[in-house]
N, C-alpha and C positions, 0 to 999 in steps of 0.2 A: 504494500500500500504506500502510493505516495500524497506525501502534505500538496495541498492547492500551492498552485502558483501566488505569491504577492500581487496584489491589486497594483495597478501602475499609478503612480502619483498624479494626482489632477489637479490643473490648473484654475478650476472654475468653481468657489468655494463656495456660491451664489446658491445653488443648489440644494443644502448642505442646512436640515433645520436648525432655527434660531438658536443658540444659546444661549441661558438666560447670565446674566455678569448678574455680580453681586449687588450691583442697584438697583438692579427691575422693583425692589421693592417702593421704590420712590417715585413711580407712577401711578398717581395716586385713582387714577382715573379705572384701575386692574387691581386695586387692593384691595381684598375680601373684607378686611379688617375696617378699612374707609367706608368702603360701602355698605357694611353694615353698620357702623357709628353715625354715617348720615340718616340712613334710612328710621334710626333710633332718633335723631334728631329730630326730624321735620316730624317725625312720628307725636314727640313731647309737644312741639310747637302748633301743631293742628289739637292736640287735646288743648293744649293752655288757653289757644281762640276760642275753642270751644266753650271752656269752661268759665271764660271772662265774660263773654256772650251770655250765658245763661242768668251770669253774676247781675249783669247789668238789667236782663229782663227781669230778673227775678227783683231787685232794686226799683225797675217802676213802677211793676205790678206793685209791691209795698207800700210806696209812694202817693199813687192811686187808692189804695184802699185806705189808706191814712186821712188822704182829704175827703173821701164817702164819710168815712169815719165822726172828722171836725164837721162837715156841712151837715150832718145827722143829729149831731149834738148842739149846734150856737143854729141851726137855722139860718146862717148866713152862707149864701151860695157863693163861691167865691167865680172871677171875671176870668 
């Protein structure tokens, strides 16, 4: 039995998949890690809208039944 022949050395490295160097990590745009820390982000910032939102309806509705409340009691309707 004979070993294969050596592959003949080629010039054209183009061919040849990527390899990754050691700063692929710094494309932030391919980092699993980034991409799920944003996704966590915008995630907290749609609740916090959310929850400001409700804060503030929830605020007028109160507001509202406060002056029901005063016009109920003094019989003065306010303008």
């Amino acid at each position: 039995m004979t070993s294969p022949e050596p592959e003949a050395p080629r010039d054209d490295f183009e061919d040849e998949p990527r390899r990754h160097s050691r700063h692929d990590w710094r494309d932030l745009e391919k980092n699993p890690i980034v991409v799920w820390a944003k996704a966590i982000a915008l995630g907290v910032a749609d609740t916090a809208k959310d929850m400001v939102e409700a804060g503030r309806e929830g605020a007028r509705d109160a507001m509202d039944e406060g002056w029901e409340r005063f016009d109920r009691k003094t019989k003065h309707r306010r303008e």
